[in-house]
C-alpha positions in Angstrom: 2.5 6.0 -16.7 6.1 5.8 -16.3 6.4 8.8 -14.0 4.1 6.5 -11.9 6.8 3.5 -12.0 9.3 5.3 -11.3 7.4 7.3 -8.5 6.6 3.7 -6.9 10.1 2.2 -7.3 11.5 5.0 -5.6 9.2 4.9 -2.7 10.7 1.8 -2.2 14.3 2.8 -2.6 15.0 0.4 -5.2 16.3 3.5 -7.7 17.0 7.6 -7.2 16.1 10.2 -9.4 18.3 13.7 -10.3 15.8 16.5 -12.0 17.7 18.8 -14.5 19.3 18.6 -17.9 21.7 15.7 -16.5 18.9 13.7 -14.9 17.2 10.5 -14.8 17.0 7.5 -12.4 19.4 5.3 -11.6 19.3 1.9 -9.7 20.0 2.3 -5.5 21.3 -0.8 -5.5 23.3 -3.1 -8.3 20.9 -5.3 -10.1 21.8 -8.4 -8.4 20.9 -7.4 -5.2 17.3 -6.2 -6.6 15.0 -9.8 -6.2 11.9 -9.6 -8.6 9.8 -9.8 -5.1 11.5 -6.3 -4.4 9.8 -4.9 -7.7 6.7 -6.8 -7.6 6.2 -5.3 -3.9 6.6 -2.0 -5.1 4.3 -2.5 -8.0 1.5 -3.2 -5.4 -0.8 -0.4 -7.9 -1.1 -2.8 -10.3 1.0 -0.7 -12.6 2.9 -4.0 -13.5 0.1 -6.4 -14.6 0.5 -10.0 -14.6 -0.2 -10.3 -18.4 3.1 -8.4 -19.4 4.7 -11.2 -21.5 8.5 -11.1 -20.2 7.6 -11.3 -16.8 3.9 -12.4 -16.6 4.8 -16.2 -15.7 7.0 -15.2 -13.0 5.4 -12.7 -11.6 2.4 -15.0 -11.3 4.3 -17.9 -9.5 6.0 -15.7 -7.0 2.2 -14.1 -6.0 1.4 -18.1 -6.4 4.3 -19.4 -4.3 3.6 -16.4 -1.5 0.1 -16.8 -1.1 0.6 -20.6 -0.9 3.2 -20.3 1.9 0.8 -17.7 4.0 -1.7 -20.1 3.1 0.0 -22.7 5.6 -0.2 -21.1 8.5 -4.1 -21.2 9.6 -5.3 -18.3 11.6 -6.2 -20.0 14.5 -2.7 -20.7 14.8 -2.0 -17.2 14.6 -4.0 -16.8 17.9 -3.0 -20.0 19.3 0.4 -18.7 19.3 -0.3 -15.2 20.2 -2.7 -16.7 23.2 0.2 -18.9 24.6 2.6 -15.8 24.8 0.3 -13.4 26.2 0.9 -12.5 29.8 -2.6 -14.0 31.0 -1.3 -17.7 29.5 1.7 -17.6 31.3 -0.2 -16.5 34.7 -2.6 -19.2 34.5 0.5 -22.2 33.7 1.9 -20.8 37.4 4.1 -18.3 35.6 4.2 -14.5 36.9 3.4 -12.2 34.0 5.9 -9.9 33.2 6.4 -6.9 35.7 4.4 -8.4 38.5 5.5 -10.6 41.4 3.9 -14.0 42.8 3.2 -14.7 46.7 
């Protein structure tokens, strides 16, 4: 299990591992610079459950808080906004689309 942490926080380049009799893991980065979003990101196995009791809480509101902010954005929004910057919008507001001329 915790080669399997350790496997997944590397992926992510949060820490970097030395094999041999002097080896281990050490963080990339210093700790301050390492937001709990980084480690919950890389945790996307589940290998940190939101029951652990030190960070349980936390971890719950960020996953909260983030699926709450994506939650504001609607996805017909999404393709409104894609729709209005495609090159067939601009043509028919009298705009050329990109690469071609108008007569």
């Amino acid at each position: 299990m915790v080669r399997r942490c350790f496997l997944m926080l590397h992926k992510k380049g949060l820490i970097e591992q030395r094999k041999g009799p002097n080896g281990g893991a050490k963080l990339k980065l210093p700790a301050k610079q390492i937001g709990l979003g980084d480690i919950y990101d890389a945790s996307e196995d589940g290998w940190l459950t939101l029951d652990e009791p030190a960070i349980g809480g936390l971890l719950r509101r960020a996953s909260e808080d983030g699926v709450q902010a994506m939650n504001e954005t609607s996805l017909a929004q999404v393709l409104k906004r894609i729709r209005k910057n495609s090159p067939d919008a601009k043509a028919e507001d009298g705009a050329a689309p990109k690469g071609k001329a108008t007569t």
